[in-house]
N, C-alpha and C positions, 0 to 999 in steps of 0.2 A: 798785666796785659793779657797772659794767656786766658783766665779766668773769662776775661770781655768776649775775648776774642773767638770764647765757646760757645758762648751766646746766640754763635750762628748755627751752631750744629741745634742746639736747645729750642731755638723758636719755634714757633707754629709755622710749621712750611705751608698748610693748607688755609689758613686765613691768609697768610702770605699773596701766593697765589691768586687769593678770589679776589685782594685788595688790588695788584697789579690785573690781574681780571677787567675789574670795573672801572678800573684808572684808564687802561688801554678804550674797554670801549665807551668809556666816555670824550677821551681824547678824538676816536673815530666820530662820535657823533656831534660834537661841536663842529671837526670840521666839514661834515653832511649841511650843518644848518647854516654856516655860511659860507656854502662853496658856491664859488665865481670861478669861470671857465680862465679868465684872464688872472687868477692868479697864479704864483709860481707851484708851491706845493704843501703839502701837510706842512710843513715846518717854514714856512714864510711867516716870518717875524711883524711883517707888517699885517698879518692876517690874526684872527682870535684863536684858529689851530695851532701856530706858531708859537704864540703868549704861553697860550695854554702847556705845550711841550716843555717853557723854561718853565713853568710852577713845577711841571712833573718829574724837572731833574732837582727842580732845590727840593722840592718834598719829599724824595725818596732817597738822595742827601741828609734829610735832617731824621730820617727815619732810620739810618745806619747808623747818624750820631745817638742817637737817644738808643737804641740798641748797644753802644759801648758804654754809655755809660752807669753807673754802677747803680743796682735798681733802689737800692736804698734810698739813696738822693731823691726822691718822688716824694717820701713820707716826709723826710726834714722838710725840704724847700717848698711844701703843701704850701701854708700858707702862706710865704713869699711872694710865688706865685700869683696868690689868688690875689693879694694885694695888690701889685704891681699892674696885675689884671685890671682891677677895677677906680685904681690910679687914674688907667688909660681909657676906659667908660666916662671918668668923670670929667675929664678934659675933654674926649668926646663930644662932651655935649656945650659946650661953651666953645670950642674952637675950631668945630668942623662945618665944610660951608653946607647949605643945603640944596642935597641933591635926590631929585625923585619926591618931595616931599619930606624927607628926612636927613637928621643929622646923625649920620650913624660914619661915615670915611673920614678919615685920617691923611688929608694930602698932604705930602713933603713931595715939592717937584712934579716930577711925575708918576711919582710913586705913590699910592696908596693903599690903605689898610682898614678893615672894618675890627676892631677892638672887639663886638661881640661875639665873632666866632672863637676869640681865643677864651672867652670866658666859660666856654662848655668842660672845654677838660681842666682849665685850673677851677671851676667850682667841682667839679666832679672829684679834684685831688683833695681839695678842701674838706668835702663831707664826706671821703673816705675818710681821710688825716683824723677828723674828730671823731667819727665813729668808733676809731679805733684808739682812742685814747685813753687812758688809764680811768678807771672808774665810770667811764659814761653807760647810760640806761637811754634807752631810746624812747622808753613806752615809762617818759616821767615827763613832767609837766617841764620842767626843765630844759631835758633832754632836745625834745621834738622843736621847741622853743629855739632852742641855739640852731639846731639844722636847719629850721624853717628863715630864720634868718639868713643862715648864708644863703642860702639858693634866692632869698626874697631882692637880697640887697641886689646883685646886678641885674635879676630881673626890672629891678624899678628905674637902675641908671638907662637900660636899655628903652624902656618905657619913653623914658625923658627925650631918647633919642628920636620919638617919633618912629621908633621900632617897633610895634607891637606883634608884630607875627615871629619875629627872634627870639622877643618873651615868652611867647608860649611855649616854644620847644623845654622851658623850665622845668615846664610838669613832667617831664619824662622823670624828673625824683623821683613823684610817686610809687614806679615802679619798685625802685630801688629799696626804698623805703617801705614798700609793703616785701618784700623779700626779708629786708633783714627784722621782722616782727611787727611792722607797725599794723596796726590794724585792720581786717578787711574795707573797713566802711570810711577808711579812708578815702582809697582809689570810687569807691562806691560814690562820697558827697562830693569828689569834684566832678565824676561825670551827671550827679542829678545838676551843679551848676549849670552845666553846658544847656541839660534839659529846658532847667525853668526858665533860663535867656533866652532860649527858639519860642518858648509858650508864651514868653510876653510878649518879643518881637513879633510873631508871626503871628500872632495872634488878638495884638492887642487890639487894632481897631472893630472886629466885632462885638456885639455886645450878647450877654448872658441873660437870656430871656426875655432880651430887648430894653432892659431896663438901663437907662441912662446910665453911664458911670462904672457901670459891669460888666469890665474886659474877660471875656472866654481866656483869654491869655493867662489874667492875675487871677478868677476862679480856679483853673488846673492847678496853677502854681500852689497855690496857696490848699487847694485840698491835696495834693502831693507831699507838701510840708506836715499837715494833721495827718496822713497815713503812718508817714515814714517816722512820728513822733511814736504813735502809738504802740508801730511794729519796734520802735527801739525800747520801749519801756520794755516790752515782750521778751526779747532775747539780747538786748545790750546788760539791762539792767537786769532781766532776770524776774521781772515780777507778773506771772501771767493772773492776777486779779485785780489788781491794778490796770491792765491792760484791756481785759473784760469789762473792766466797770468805763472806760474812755472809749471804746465800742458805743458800749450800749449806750449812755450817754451820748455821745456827737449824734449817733443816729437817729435820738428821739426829738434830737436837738435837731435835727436838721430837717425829718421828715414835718416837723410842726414847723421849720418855716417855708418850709413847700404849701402846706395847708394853707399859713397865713397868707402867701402870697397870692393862691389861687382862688382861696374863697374872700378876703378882705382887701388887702393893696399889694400892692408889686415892695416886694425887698429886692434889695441890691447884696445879695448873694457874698461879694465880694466882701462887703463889711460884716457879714453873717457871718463868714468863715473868719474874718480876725476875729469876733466875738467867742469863738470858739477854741481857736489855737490860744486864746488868753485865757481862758476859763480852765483849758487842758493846761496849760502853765503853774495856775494857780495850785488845782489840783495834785501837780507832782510835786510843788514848792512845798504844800504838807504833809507827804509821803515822805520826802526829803529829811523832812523833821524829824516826823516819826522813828524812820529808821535808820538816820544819820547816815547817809550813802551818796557822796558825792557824784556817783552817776546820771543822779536825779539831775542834779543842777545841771550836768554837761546837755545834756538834754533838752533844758527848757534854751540853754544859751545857742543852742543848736534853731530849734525853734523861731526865736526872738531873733536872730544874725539871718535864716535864710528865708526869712517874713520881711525883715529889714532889706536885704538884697533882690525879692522877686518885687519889691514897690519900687524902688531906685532901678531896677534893669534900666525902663524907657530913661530915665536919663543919663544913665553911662553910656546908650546906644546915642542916643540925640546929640548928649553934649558934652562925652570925655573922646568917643570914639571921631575921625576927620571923614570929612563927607565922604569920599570914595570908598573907605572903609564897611562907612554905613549900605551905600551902596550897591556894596560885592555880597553882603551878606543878605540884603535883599533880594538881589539876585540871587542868588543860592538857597532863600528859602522859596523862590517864586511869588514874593513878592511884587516885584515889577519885571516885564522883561526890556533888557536894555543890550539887544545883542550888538548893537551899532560901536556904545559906548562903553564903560568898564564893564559889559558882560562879553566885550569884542574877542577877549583872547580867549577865554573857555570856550566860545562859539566856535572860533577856530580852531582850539588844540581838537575839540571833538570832532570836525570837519578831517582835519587830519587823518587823526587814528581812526576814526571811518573808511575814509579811503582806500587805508589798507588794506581792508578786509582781512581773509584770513591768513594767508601766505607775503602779505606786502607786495610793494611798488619797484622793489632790488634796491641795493645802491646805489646813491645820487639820483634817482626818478622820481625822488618825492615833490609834487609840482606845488601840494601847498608850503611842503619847507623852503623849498631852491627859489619862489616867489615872494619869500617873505610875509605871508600872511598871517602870519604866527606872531607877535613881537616878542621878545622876550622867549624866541625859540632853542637860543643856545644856554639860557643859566635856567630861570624856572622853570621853562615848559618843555625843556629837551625832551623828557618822555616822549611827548609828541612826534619827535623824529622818530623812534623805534615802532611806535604802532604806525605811521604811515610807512617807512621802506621796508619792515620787516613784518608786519602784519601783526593780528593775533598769535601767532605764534612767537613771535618774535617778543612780544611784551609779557606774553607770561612767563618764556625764559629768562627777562632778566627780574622778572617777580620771583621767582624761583631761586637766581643766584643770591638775591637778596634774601629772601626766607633763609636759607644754606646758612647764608654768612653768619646773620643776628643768630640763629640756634646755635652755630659752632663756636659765636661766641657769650652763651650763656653758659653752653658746656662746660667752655673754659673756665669762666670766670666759676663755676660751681666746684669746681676741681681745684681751687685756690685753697693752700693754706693757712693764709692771714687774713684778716676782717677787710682790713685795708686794700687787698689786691682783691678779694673779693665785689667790696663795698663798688672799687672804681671799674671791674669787669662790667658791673650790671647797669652801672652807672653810659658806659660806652653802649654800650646793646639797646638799653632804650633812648639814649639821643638819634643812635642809629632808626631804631623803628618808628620812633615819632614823626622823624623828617621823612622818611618814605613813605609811611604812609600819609602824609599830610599832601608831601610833594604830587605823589600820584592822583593822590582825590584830589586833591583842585584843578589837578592838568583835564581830570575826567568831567570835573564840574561837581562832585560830594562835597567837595570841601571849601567852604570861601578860600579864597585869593590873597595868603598873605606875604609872599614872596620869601619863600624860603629855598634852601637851594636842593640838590637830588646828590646828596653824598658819594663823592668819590667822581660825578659823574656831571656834574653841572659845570659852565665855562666860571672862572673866578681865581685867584691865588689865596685870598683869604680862608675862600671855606673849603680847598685843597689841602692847603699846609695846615689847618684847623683841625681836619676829620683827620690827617693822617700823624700829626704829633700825637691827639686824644687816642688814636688804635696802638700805633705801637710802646707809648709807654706801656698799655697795658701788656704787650705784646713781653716787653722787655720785664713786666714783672712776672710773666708766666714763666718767663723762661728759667729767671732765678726760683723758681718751682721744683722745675724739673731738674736743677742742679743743687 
């Protein structure tokens, strides 16, 4: 018991702090967004300030428990956890009624729970736990394989749920995973995803030189695929003549069908450039040979997989994604303006934090929050409260404490001794950065709208007691560090 009981002297007092920081003034600003003169006070029970104060004694509660108890227990009960976890995703999706669009709550009574917030730090225990296991290689075909699994699996239950903005927060791995060696061009090919989706979306219904059929969209996409091929033969695989000769080629290739089109008939560009990512295929497939170097193949499969994903975009947008979804993203590329209807709350958070200006409206004077024009002012778009009553100033302070926190806890997590408390440090720091930065662009209008919450800071129990078990375990395995 003394050993535990040291654990307070040992912890990180300064993420401490910043965590009771952001607790406090998020608790202050739920109760901002919905204060009514006729209620009794901050802690009126029948108020969401109230609610909100009981999440903040059970979660700093369960935050002294997991502080006593013994840090070891994290690594065994890994994947217990993760199971037990994803148990509860999969009932999730068969037994929860649906609310807002989705099946993502758990009601008993009047109690409920959203199962995917608890899934951030038991997957995050998960792919420490393996990373750190006997004999594992990250950077083997095996390897990446079993990690990419676990982070895939509740991604897809949550998916099921009609969640897909909680699925994203998934990629925060990648961070992780490019930390502990995984490749640079990792993190690299999933932000070209993000790319080639906006060039199809945003892009598709113009045409490429007017010719029927030839989306400006699938053109970029698809010559961004034939760059990013070439420049990989270059320095993935290492063969700069090879590289030279797929240069010069595409370009002789491409300038003759500029010729043909302008002096003979219109080509559709679109089909030109597959003609050519297949011919450059071809070409690496007997280099491949030649010099027996599995690179090659990664390569062309790279190719063939995000030629196969920029032609399928428009229909994962059309008809995997639910209309309002589609929607919000149109919106956000300026596609349509819709500030009446799902463009209504970005309209208004920015109306808001306009308002402000640069010193803000004070306390309680925010007339767009106190009037409710906001919806969704106290969990997704709380931000908004802070740039209207405290202004510009006011919102890059709490941009600031948040920069603070995520560094002080990468610090930490670099200063770990074992893979494992490492693996799950970095693993906390980017679900943290992800959601802020997502949370804020979208309150700003950068980022589509997919309801995620503002950590530590948004009204809710779920993603309270979520973000504050995922910090301090880690918290509690620093501390067996320093002891």
């Amino acid at each position: 018991m003394t050993a535990n009981s040291n654990v307070f002297k040992l912890v990180d007092k300064t993420t401490v702090i910043l965590y009771l920081m952001l607790v406090m003034m998020g608790w202050m600003s739920i109760y901002v967004a919905g204060y009514n003169p006729e209620q009794g006070s901050i802690f009126d029970l029948s108020c969401r300030s109230g609610m909100q104060f009981v999440w903040i004694m059970i979660s700093v509660s369960v935050a002294v428990v997991i502080l006593l108890i013994d840090s070891q227990y994290y690594n065994i009960l890994a994947y217990f956890i993760y199971a037990v976890v994803i148990l509860l995703l999969v009932i999730t999706i068969f037994a929860a009624p649906e609310i807002k669009g989705s099946r993502s709550w758990l009601v008993i009574g009047s109690f409920s729970i959203q199962p995917a917030e608890f899934a951030k730090f038991a997957t995050a225990l998960a792919v420490a736990r393996m990373m750190n296991s006997y004999g594992f290689e990250l950077n083997t075909a095996r390897g990446w394989m079993k990690v990419l699994a676990l982070i895939l699996l509740p991604m897809i239950c949550i998916v099921m749920q009609k969640e897909v903005g909680s699925a994203l927060v998934f990629v925060a791995f990648m961070i992780v995973l490019y930390r502990e060696g995984f490749p640079a061009i990792v993190p690299v090919l999933s932000l070209m995803t993000v790319i080639l989706f906006i060039l199809v979306i945003g892009l598709g219904e113009t045409l490429f030189l007017g010719v029927a059929g030839a989306s400006v969209g699938i053109f970029m996409s698809l010559l961004i695929i034939l760059v990013v091929v070439i420049v990989l033969v270059k320095f993935y695989a290492g063969n700069k003549q090879a590289a030279q000769i797929l240069w010069a080629g595409n370009l002789i290739l491409f300038a003759g069908g500029l010729l043909v089109h302008f002096i003979r008939q219109p080509i559709n560009f679109c089909h030109f450039l597959l003609v050519q990512i297949g011919l450059s295929a071809i070409f690496l497939i007997v280099v491949m040979i030649q010099k027996w170097q599995w690179k090659y193949l990664m390569i062309v499969l790279f190719a063939i997989g995000f030629t196969g994903y920029a032609l399928s975009s428009k229909y994962l947008f059309e008809d995997v994604l639910e209309k309002h979804q589609r929607t919000r993203i149109k919106v956000m590329l300026g596609m349509v303006d819709d500030p009446v209807n799902v463009g209504y709350n970005v309209n208004q958070s920015r109306i808001a934090i306009g308002s402000g200006g640069f010193t803000g409206k004070g306390f309680l004077n925010g007339t767009q929050t106190k009037l409710k024009f906001v919806p969704e002012q106290d969990t997704d778009f709380i931000f908004c409260t802070i740039g209207e009553e405290w202004g510009f100033l006011g919102s890059v302070a709490l941009i600031l404490v948040y920069m603070f926190f995520i560094l002080r806890l990468i610090s930490l997590a670099e200063k770990q001794i074992t893979l494992f408390a490492r693996v799950y440090g970095y693993g906390v720091a980017a679900f943290l950065l992800l959601h802020v930065s997502i949370n804020i662009g979208m309150t700003l209008g950068l980022m589509p709208v997919i309801g995620i919450p503002l950590p530590f800071f948004s009204y809710g129990g779920s993603s309270l007691l979520s973000f504050t078990i995922l910090l301090f375990i880690f918290l509690r395995l620093d501390a067996a560090r320093k002891r």
